[in-house]
Backbone as CSV, one residue per row, in Angstrom:
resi,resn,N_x,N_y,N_z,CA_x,CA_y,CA_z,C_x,C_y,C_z
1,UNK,-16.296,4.542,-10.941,-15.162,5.436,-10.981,-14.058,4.865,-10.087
2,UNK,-12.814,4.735,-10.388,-11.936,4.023,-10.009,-10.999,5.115,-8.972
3,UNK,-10.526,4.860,-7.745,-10.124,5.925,-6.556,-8.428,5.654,-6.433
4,UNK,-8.139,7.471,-7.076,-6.593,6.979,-7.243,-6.297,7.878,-6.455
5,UNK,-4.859,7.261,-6.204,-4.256,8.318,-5.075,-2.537,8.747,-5.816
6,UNK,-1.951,10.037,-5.626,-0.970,10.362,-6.061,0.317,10.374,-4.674
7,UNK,1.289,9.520,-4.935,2.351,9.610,-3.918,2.921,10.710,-3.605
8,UNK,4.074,11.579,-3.183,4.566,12.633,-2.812,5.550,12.473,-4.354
9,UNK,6.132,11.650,-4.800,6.852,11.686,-6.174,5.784,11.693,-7.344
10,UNK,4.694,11.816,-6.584,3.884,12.076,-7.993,3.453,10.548,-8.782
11,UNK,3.505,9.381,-8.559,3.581,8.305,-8.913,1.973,8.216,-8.792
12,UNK,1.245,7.505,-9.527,0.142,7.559,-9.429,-0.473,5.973,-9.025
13,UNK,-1.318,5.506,-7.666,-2.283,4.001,-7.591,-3.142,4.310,-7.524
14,UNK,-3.645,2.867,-8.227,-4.802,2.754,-7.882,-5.316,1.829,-6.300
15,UNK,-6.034,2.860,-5.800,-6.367,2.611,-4.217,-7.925,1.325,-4.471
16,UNK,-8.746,1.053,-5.833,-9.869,0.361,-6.159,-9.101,-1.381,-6.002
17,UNK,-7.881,-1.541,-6.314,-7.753,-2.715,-6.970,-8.863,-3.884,-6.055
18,UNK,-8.529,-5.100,-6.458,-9.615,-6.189,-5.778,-8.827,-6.819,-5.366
19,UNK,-7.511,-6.610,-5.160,-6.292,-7.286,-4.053,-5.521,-6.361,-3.398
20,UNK,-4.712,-6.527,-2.798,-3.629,-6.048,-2.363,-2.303,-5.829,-3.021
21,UNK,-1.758,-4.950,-3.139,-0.415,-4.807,-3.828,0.677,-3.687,-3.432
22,UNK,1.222,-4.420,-3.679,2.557,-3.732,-2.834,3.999,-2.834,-3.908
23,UNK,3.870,-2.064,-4.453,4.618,-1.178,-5.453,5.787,-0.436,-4.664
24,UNK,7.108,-0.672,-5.767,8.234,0.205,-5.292,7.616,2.161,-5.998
25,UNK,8.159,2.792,-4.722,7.492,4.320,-5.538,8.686,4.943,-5.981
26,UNK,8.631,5.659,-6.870,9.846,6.299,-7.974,10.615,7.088,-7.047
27,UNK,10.148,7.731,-6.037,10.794,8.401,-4.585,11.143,7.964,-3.736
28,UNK,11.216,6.312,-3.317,11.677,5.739,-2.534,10.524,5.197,-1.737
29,UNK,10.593,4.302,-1.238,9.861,3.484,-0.338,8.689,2.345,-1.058
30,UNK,8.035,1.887,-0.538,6.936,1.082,-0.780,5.651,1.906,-0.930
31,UNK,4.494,1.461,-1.458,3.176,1.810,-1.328,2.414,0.264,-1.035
32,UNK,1.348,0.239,-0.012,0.558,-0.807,-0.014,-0.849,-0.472,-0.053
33,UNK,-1.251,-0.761,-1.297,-2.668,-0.106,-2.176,-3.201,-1.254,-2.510
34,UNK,-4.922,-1.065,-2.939,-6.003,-1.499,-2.982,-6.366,-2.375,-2.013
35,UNK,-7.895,-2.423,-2.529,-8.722,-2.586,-1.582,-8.934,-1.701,-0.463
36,UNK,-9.042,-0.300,-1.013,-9.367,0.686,-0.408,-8.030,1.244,0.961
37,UNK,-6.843,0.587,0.486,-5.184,0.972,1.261,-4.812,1.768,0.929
38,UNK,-4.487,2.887,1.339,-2.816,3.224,0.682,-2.089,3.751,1.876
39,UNK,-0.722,3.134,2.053,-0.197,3.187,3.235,1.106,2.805,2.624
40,UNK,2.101,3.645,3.335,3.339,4.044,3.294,4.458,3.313,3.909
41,UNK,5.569,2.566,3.301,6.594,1.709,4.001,7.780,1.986,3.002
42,UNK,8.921,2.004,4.721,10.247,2.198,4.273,11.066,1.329,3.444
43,UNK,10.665,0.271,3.756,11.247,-1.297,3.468,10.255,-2.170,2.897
44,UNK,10.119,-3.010,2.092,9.290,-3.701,1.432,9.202,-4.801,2.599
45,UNK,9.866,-5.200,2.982,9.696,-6.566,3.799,8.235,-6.048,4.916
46,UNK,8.448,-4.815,5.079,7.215,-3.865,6.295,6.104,-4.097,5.658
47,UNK,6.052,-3.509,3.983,4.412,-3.391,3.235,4.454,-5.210,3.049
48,UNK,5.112,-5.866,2.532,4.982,-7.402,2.436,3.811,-7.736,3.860
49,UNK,4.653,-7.863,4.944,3.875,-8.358,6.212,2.798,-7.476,6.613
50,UNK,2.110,-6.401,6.595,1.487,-5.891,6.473,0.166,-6.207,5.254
51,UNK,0.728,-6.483,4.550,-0.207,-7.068,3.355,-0.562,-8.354,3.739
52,UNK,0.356,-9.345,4.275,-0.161,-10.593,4.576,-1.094,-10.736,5.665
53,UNK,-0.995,-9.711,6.779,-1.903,-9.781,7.755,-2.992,-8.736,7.785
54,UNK,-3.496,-7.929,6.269,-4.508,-7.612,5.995,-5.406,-8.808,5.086
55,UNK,-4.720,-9.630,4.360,-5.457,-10.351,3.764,-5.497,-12.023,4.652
56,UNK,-4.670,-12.186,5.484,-4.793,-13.313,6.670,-6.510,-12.880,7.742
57,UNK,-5.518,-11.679,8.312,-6.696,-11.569,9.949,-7.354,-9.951,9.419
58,UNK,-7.341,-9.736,8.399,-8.234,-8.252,8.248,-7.657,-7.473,9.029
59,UNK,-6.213,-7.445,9.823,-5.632,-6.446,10.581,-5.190,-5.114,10.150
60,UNK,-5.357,-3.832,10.825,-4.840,-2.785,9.908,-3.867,-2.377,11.238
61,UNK,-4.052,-2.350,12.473,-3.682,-1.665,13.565,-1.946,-0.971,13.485
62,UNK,-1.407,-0.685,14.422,0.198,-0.217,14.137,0.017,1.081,13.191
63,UNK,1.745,1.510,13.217,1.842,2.171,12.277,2.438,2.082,11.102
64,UNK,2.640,3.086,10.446,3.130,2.669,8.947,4.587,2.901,8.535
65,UNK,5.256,1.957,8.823,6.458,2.239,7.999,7.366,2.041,9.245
């Protein structure tokens, strides 16, 4: 069964994928989903580096956005 999550605009991810991905949301901002993510950014350049240093050093620490 595949684990989705619904944004505040109602936009629907999938939180299962087998990478990382980084989606503009229909309400504004970023989403950074799968591989069990979903985490919230103002600016794409934020979910970008954030994505690179979950799939670099397994880092999640900080906050979001």
């Amino acid at each position: 069964m595949t684990l989705l999550r619904v944004s505040q605009s109602g936009q629907v991810y999938d939180v299962d994928l087998p990478y990382l991905k980084v989606t503009r949301d229909e309400g504004g901002g970023y989403y950074l989903h799968g591989k069990g993510h979903f985490l919230f950014f103002d600016e794409r350049e934020a979910a970008e580096a954030r994505k690179h240093d979950l799939e670099v050093y397994g880092v999640i620490g900080g906050g979001t956005g």
